[in-house]
C-alpha positions in Angstrom: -21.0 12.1 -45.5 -22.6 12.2 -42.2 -21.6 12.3 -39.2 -24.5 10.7 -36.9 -23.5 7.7 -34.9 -25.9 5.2 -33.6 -26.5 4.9 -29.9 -24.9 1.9 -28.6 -27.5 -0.8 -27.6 -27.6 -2.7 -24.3 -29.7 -6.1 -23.8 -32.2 -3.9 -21.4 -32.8 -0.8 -24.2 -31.0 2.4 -26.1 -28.0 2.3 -23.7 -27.2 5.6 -24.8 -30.4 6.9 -23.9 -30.6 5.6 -20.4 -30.1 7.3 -17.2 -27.1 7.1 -15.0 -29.6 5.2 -12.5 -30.9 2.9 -15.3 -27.2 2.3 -16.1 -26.2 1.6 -12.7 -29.3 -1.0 -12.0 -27.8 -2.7 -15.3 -25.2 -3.7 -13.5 -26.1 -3.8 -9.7 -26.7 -7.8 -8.8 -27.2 -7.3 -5.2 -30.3 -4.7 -5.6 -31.3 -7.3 -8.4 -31.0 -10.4 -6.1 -32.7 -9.3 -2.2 -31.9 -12.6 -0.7 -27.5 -12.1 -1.7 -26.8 -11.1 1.6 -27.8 -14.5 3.6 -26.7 -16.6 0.4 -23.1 -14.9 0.9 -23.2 -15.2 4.3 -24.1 -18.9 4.7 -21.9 -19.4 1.9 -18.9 -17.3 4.3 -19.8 -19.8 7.2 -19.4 -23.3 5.0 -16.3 -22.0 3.8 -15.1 -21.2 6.9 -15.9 -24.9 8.5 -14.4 -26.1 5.2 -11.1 -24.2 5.6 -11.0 -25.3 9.1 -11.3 -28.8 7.6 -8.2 -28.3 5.3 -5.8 -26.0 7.0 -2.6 -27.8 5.9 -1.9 -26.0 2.5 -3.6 -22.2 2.9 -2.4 -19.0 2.7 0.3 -20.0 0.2 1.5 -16.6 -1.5 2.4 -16.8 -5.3 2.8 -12.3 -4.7 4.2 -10.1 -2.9 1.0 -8.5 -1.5 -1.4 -9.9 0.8 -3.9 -10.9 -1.3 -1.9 -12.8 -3.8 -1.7 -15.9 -2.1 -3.3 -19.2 -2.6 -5.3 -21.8 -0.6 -4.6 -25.4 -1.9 -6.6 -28.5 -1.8 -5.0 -31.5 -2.7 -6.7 -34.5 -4.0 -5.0 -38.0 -2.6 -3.8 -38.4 -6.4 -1.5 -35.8 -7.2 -2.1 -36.1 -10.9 -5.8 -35.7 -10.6 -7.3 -32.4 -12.6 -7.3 -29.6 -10.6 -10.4 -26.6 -10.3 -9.2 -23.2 -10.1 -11.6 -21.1 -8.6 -11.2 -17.6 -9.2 -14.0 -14.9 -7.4 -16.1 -13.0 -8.1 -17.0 -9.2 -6.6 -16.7 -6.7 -9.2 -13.0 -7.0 -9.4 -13.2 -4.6 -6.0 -14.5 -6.5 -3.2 -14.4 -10.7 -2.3 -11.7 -12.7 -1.2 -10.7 -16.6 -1.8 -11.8 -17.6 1.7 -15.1 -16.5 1.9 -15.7 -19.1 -0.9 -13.3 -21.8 -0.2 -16.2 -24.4 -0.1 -16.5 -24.1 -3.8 -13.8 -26.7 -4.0 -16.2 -29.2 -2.4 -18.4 -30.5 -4.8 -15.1 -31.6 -7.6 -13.6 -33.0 -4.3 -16.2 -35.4 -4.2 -14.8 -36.2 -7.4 -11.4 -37.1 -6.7 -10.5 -33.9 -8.0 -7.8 -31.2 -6.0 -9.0 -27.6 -5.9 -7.4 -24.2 -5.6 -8.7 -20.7 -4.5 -6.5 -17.8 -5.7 -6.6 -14.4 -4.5 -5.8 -11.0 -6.5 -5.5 -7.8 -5.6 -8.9 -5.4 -6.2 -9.0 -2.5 -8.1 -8.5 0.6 -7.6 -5.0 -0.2 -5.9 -4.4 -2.1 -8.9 -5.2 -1.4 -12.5 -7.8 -4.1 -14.0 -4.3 -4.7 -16.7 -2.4 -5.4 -13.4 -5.6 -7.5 -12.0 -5.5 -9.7 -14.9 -1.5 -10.3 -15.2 -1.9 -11.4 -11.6 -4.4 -14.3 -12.4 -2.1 -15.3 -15.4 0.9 -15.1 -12.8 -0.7 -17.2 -10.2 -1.0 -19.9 -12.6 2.6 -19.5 -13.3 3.2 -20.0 -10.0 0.5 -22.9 -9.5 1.7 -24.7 -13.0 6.1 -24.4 -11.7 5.1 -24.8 -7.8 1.9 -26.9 -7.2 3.3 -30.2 -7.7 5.4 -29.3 -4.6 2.3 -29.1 -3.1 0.2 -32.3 -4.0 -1.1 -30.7 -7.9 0.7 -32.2 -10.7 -3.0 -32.4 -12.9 -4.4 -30.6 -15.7 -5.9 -27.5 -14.5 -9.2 -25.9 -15.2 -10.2 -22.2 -14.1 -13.9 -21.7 -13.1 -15.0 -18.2 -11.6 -18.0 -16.5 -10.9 -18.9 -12.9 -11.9 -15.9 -10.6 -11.8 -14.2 -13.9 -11.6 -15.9 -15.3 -15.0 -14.4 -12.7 -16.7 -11.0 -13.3 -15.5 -11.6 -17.0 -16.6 -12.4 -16.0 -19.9 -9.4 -13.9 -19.7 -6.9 -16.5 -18.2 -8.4 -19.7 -20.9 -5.4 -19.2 -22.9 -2.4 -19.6 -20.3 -0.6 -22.5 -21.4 -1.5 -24.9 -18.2 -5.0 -24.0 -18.2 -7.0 -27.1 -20.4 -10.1 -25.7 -19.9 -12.6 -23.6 -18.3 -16.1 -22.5 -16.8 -17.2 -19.0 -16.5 -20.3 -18.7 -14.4 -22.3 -15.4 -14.6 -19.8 -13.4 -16.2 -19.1 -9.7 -18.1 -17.6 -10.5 -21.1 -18.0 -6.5 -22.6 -16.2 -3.7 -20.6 -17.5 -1.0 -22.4 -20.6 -0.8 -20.7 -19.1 -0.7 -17.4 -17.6 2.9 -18.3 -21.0 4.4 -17.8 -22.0 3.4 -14.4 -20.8 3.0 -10.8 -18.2 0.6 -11.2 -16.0 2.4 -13.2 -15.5 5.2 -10.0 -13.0 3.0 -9.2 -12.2 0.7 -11.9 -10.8 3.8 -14.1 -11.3 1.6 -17.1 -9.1 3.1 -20.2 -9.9 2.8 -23.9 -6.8 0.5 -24.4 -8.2 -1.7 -21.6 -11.3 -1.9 -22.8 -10.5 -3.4 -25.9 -7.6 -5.7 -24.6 -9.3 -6.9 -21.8 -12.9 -7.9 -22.8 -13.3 -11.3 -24.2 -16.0 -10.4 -26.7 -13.4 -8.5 -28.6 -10.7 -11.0 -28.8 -9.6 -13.6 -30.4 -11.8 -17.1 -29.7 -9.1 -19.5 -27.2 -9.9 -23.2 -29.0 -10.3 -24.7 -25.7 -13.3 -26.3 -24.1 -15.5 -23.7 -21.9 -18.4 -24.1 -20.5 -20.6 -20.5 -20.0 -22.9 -20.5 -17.4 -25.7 -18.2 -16.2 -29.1 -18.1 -14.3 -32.2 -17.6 -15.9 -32.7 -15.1 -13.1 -29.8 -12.9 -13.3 -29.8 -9.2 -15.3 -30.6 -9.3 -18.6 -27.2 -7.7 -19.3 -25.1 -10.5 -17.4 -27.6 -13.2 -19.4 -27.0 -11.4 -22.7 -22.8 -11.6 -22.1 -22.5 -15.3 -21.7 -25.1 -15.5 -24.8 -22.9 -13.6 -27.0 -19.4 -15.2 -25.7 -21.2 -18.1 -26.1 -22.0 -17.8 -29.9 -18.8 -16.2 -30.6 -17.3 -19.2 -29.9 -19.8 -21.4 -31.4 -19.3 -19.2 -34.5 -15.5 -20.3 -34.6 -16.3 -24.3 -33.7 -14.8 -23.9 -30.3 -15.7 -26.3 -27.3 -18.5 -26.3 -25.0 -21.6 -25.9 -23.4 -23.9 -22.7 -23.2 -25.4 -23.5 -19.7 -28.6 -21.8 -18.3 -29.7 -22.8 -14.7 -33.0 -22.6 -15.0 -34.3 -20.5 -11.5 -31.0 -19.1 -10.3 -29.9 -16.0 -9.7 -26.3 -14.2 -9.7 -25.5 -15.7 -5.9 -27.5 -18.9 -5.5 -26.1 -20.3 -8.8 -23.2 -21.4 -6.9 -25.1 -23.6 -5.6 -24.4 -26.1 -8.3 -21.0 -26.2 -8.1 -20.6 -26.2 -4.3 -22.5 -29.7 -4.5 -20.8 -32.8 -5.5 -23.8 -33.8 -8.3 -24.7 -29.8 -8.4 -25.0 -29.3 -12.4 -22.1 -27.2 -12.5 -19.8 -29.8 -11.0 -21.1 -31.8 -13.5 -20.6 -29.4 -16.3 -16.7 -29.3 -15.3 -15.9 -33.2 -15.2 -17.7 -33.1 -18.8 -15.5 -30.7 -20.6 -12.3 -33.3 -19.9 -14.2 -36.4 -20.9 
């Protein structure tokens, strides 16, 4: 019998066959996307005003470290649904406020919003990473109605912070849930620049990539811009049809023009598509 394996294929070509350079521009969004750093810094500056608008419930920690906190924005109803944002970054850089205005467009709504925080890799392990998400919901589903958020959540989050949606859809106070230009395969990651400090392990790799797990029967919408990496397109295609595969709920969603940073766009705004997206998947 032999022993020959077959390379492992990759959306952009023979995978194993590629340079570490090919490999790293696989994955690098910001080389891939010129115009990231003014998106993310106008992006910075709205969330700022809008923090500045809605100082009365931030900073709220659900951890013990500084990052594990929460900022809160409650809707007039208490019992309105409430949008979990979770961000993006690679799991090793971002922070909750720099995109605290992504709770404006499901304000318009009615609806409350919530930023969480978690701590970045490598002074956590991506296991630890992902127990914190799940423990902040804890936290948000025993302590939020305290603070004005007694509605059915659902967790949106954006790159890194897609995957950690996908990842937190089946806590029990989570109803449903949008991942917007997401990695739903960790294997890949292994072989380029991201792992130096992600220090992914085998176990982890299995356990915490949603393409290898079992399909959560809860509606999610998967989002991605026509103009990201072919890898990052090809993620939510395959999550998507997984699910599909197994009858579970919701939307593949391509934005037609947008790239990984200015598809945010359309959840920051109150009739953006993706705000629209998330008011579908409860109706």
């Amino acid at each position: 019998m032999s022993n020959y394996r077959a390379p492992r294929r990759a959306p952009h070509g023979e995978w194993a066959y590629m340079t570490r350079d090919e490999r790293d521009a696989a994955y690098n969004n910001s080389a891939h996307s010129p115009n990231s750093p003014a998106v993310q810094a106008a992006r910075a500056t709205a969330s700022a005003s809008f923090r500045a608008r809605y100082p009365a419930k931030l900073d709220i920690a659900y951890g013990s470290s500084e990052r594990t906190k929460w900022d809160l924005f409650p809707a007039a109803e208490p019992t309105s649904p409430c949008l979990v944002f979770i961000h993006g970054g690679y799991w090793q850089r971002g922070s909750r406020d720099l995109v605290s205005v992504m709770a404006e467009g499901v304000r318009g709504h009615g609806w409350s919003a919530a930023c969480v925080g978690y701590d970045l890799v490598p002074d956590v392990t991506m296991t630890q990473l992902v127990g914190e998400i799940h423990a902040s919901l804890d936290w948000l589903g025993k302590h939020g109605p305290d603070h004005g958020i007694a509605g059915p959540i659902i967790v949106a989050g954006h790159s890194a912070g897609g995957h950690l949606t996908a990842m937190a859809l089946s806590h029990p106070k989570v109803v449903a849930g949008m991942t917007i230009s997401g990695v739903f395969e960790l294997g890949p990651i292994r072989d380029t620049y991201l792992n130096e400090k992600m220090h992914l392990t085998d176990e982890e790799v299995a356990l915490l990539s949603p393409l290898r797990l079992p399909v959560v029967m809860k509606p999610m919408g998967i989002a991605y811009g026509t103009h990201e990496l072919p890898a990052l397109m090809e993620d939510s295609r395959k999550l998507h049809a997984l699910r599909a595969n197994a009858d579970a709920p919701g939307p593949l969603i391509p934005v037609v023009g947008a790239d990984h940073f200015n598809i945010l766009d359309e959840l920051q705004k109150a009739d953006g598509l993706l705000t629209r997206q998330i008011l579908d998947l409860l109706r």
